[in-house]
Every structure is written in structure tokens, then in C-alpha cells.
N, C-alpha and C positions, 0 to 999 in steps of 0.2 A: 633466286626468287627474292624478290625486295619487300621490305616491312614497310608496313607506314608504321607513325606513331602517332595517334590522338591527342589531337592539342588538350593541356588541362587547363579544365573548366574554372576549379577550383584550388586552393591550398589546402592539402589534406594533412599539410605537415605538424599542426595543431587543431586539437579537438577544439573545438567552440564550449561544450557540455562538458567534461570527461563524466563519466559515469565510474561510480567504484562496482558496482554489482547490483544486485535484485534485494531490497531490503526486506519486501515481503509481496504475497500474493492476497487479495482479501477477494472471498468468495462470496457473495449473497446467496444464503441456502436457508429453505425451509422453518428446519431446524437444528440449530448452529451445536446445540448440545449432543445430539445423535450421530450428527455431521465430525463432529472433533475424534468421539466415539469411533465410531469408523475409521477414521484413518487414521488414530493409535493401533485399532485390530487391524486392521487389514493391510496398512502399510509401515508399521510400525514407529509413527510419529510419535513425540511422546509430550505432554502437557506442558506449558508455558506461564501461557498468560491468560487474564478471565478480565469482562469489561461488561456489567450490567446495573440492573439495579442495585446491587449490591456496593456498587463506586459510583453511584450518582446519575449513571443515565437513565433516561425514564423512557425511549424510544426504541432501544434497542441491545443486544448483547450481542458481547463477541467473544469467543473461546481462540487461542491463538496457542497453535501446536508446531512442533519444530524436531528437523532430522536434520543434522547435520546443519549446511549453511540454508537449506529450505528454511523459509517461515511462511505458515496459511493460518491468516487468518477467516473466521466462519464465522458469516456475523446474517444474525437473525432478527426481524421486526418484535418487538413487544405490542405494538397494536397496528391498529389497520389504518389505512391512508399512508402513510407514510413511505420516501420514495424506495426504502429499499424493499416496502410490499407490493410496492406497485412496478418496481424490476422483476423480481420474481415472478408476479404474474403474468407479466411480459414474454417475459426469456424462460422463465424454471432456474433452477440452481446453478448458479453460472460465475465466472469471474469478472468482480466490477473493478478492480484495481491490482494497477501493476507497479508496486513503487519500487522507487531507485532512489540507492542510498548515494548522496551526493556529497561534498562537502561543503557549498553554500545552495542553498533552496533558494534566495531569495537572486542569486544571479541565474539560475537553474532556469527561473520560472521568466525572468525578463530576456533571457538569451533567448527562449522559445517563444514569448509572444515576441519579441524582434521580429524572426522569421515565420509570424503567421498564425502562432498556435493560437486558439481558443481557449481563453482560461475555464477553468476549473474551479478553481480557490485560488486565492490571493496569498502571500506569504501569512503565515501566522505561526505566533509563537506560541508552545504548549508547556507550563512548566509544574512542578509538583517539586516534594521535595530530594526528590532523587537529580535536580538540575532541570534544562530547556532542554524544547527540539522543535526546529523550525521546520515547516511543512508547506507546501505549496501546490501548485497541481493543473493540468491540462487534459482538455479531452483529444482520446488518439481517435480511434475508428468506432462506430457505432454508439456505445454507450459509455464503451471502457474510459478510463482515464488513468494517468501516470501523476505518479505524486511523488514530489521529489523530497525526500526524508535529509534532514542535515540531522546527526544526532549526535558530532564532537562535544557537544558538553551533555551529555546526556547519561547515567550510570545504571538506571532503571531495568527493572524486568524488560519491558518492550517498551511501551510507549506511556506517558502524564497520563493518569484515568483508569492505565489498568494495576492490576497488581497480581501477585503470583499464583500461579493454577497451581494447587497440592492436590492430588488425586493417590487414595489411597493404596 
């Protein structure tokens, strides 16, 4: 019985992107305090990071819990209008970002509008005194979007803004 072999299309022998992994999942929920709660009880996540009024946002908080290489971040409105109330209302409690930890964000994000992507966010650099971390971002399917995390110079709890979750 004779094979064919399918001409290639493409060179798969280097990645365009490489990706290192999943830097983090961030969830829009309700409320991000009860939400974090919850999956310390129930899946045994355990506190990280914390990002409100308490570090200067005025629109929103975020609780960020971590098992293992997981990290979820759960990020809640502070007031109304705003678009991550207006996701929720949409959708309900759902995931709006899927970031990949990369080692340059800012080629990350032009290697994908190259072929087509819709930007998100433009590079931008975020620094505090724990060092930078460059961030960029495309939209995939529906609402979601992927934001590509560079954070080689970066030493921080999680990310510029937040600082560490102590729970008693």
C-alpha cells in the first residue's frame, strides 16, 4: 500500500512566539474577595497577592491566589460603569484573560499583529520598586484576550500595584 506525504505548508522547525507557560488566569467575578475565599476552601489555593484601593486603584480590586505553578487572579469592579461591570453583566463570572509568560512582550505582541492579531494593549512598561515588567496584549475569541507578560527583570510578589496578600 503506498503513502502519500503532504507537502509542508509551513516551517514548523522554529516557533515564531515561543511561549514559556501560563503566567496567570484572571477571572472577572462578582466579588473577587469571596471568589479568592473560595478557592483557598474549596481547592486549596493559598493567598498571594492583593491590588485595590489600598495600592491606588480606585476602579477595581484584585485578590491573586496561587497552587502550585497556577496563578488566578479574581478581580472585582469598585463601582458601576466600568468595563469589567459591564463583562460581568454580560457573561456572569467568567475568564477575561489568559497571559503567557514570555521573554520579550514587546516582540510577542508585534509577531502577532504581523499575522493578523487585534491588539489589546500596546507594550507597556509597569515598574515599582521591586524592578519592570513589560505587558502587551491581543484579543483571541469573543471577549477573552492574551497578554503576554515579559517579567525577567521583575522580583515582586506578582505584578507593579500589587503587594502581598497576608491572611491570617
Amino acid at each position: 500500500m503506498a503513502t502519500a506525504t503532504l507537502p509542508k505548508t509551513q516551517d514548523t522547525s522554529k516557533d515564531f512566539m515561543p511561549i514559556n507557560g501560563t503566567d496567570y488566569i484572571e477571572l472577572y467575578v462578582g466579588n473577587s474577595k469571596q471568589a479568592a475565599h473560595f478557592y483557598k476552601t474549596a481547592f486549596g489555593f493559598q493567598s498571594l497577592a492583593y491590588a485595590g484601593l489600598e495600592t491606588g486603584l480606585k476602579d477595581r480590586e484584585s485578590y491573586v491566589v496561587v497552587q502550585d505553578k497556577i496563578r488566578l487572579v479574581l478581580t472585582s469592579p469598585l463601582k458601576s460603569g466600568t468595563e469589567i461591570g459591564k463583562h460581568i453583566d454580560n457573561h456572569g463570572d467568567g475568564v477575561k484573560v489568559v497571559a503567557l509568560w514570555v521573554e520579550d512582550a514587546t516582540y510577542a505582541y508585534n509577531a502577532a499583529m504581523e499575522r493578523g492579531a487585534k491588539s489589546y494593549m500596546e507594550p507597556k512598561v509597569e515598574e515599582d520598586t521591586n524592578g519592570k515588567v513589560v505587558r502587551s496584549g491581543i484579543y483571541t475569541y469573543g471577549e477573552t484576550v492574551h497578554i503576554f507578560v515579559e517579567r525577567k527583570d521583575y522580583n515582586g510578589t506578582f505584578l507593579p500595584g500589587f503587594k502581598k496578600w497576608e491572611t491570617p
